[in-house]
N, C-alpha and C positions, 0 to 999 in steps of 0.2 A: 857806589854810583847810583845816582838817582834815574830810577825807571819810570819813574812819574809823562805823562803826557800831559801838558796842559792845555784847555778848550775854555772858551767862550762859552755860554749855554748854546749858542746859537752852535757853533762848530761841531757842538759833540752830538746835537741832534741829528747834523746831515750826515756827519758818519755812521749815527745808528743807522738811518733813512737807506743810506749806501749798503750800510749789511744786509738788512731787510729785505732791499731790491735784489741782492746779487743771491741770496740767498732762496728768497718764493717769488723770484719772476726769471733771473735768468737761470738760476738751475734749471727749471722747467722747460726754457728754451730749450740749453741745448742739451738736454735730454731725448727733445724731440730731435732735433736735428741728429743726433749720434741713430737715433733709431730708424729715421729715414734714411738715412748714411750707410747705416746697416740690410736696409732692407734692397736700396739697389743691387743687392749681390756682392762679388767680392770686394774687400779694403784693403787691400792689400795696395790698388791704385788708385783708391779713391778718394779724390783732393777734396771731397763733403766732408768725408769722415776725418780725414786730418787735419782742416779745419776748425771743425766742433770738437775732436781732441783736445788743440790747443787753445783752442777757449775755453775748456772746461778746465785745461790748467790753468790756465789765466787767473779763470773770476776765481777758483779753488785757493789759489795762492795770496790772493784779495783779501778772500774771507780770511783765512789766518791771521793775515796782517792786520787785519782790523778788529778780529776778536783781539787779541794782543794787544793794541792798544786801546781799545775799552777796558781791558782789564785793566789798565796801568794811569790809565784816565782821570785827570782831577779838572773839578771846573771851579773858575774862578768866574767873578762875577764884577772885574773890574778894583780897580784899588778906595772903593771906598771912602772918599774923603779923604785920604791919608796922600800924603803929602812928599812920600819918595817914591821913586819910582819901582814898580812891582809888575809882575804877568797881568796883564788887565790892564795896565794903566796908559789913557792918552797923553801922548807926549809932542810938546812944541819944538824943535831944535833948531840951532840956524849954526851953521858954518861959513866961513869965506870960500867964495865959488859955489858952493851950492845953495844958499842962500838959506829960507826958511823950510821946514820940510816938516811933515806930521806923518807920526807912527802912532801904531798901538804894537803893544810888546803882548805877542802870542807866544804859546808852545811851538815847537817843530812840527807838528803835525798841521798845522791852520798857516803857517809862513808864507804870506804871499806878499814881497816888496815891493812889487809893482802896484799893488792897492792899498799900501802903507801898513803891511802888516809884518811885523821883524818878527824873529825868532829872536826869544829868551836867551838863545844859543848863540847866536848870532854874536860876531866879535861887537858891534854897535848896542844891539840888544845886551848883552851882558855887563858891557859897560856903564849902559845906564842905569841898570836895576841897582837900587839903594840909593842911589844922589838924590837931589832936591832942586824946584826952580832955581837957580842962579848958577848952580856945578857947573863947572868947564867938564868934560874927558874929552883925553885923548883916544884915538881908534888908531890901529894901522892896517891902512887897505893896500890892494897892491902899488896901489898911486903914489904910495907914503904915510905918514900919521898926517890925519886928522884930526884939530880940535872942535870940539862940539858945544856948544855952549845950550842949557836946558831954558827954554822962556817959558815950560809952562808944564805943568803933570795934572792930568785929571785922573 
């Protein structure tokens, strides 16, 4: 199985940015927060303290996740000239009923399809990776298969 994460330069910067922060601004927070938590007297009912608890497991649970996938991190830097489709690469599509529609094929981790970013993984995303301007695939969504036809891969 591949554990690889694929990123954007740009993607993999704001996750470091993300560790960073959660790591020397919000520990610090709620460190305070547990400490003045602590200082009101007992915790035993105190909704401060079980509060900054469970945000300390929060962002802690965060941080793992995200050292984990920096470890596993590869960044691409877009397809290069090249001519099939690959993680990086802008892509034209048009289908009947949904017309024309533009993606860029990210990792799982950077997947936002509402702002034209598919996941690799993704049944659409996977299908296009290796075709060429002209390829048809088919996809099946819940709606049914759809065919895809490619106008265009940068």
């Amino acid at each position: 199985m591949d554990n690889n994460q694929y990123f954007t330069p740009e993607g993999l910067e704001k996750l470091k940015e993300e560790f960073k922060h959660r790591t020397e601004v919000l520990r610090g927070e709620i460190a305070k927060r547990l400490k003045e938590a602590k200082e009101e007297g007992d915790i035993s009912e105190n909704a401060g303290f079980d509060a900054a608890k469970e945000a300390q497991a929060v962002n802690e649970g965060r941080i793992e996740e995200i050292k984990v996938t920096l470890e596993n991190a590869k960044v691409f830097t877009g397809s290069s000239g090249k001519s099939t489709v690959d993680v990086g690469s802008s892509v034209k599509i048009e289908s009947e009923g949904k017309g024309k529609q533009d993606y860029v094929i990210v990792g799982a981790a950077e997947s936002d399809p509402i702002k034209g970013f598919i996941s690799n993984e993704s049944p659409l995303g996977d299908a296009l990776l290796g075709k060429k301007k002209g390829d048809k695939v088919k996809v099946r969504t819940p709606k049914g298969e759809v065919e895809y036809r490619i106008l265009e891969v940068k």
